[in-house]
N, C-alpha and C positions, 0 to 999 in steps of 0.2 A: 118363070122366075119362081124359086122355091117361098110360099108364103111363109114359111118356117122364120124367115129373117125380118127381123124388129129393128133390129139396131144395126151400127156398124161395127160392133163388137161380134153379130153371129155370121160374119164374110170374113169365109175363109184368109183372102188377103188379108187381113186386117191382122186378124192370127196370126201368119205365118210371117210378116213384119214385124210387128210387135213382139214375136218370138227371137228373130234375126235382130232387134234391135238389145236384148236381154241380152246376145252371144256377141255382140258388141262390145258390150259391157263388160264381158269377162275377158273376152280377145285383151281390151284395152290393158287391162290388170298386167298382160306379161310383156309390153313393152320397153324397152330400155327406156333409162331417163331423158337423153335427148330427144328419144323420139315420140314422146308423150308428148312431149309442149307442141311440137312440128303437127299432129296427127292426131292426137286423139279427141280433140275437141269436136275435130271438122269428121270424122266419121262418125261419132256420136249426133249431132245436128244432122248430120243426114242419116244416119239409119230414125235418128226419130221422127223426122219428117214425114215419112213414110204411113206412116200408121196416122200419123195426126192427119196429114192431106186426105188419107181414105176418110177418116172419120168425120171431117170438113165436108165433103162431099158425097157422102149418106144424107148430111143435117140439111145439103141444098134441094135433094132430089128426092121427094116420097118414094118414088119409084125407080128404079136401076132396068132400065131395057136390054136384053140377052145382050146383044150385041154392043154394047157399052161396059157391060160388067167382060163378057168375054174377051177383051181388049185391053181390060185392066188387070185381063186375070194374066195374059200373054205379054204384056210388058212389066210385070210385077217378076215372068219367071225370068224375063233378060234380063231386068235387074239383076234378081238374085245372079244368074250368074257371072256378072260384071262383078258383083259385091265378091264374089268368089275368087274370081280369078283375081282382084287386087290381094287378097285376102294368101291365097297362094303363091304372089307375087312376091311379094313381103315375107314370108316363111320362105323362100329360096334364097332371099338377099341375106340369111343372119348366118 
């Protein structure tokens, strides 16, 4: 485990959530109006989730075991690309 990491702010998932949760944020900006009230709350809530549960979860465990971190790091990339493909989904439908 790299001793570099202090917080849950220097893992990398944390990052690259909390970056996906920013592009969230702008996605939401070009929605039609009906589809903001439908949608935009409930992607916002969960892409912040994300970054908060990692950072929950630093604050429980001093130490992150390879294999624990490497497991969050490979359901962090299905996510993103589930996040993706609704994401795509939705750009096909307008």
């Amino acid at each position: 485990m790299n001793s570099k990491i202090k917080s849950f702010e220097d893992l990398e998932i944390w990052k690259l959530s909390y970056s996906l949760t920013l592009e969230i944020y702008k996605l939401v900006k070009s929605f039609l109006t009906d589809e903001k009230y439908i949608l935009i709350q409930q992607l916002i809530r969960s892409s912040q989730s994300i970054p908060a549960n990692i950072a929950e979860g630093m604050g429980r465990f001093s130490k992150i075991e390879e294999s624990q971190f490497k497991n969050l790091k490979e359901n962090y990339i299905l996510l993103g690309k589930k996040i993706n493909s609704l994401i795509n989904s939705i750009k096909s439908k307008k």
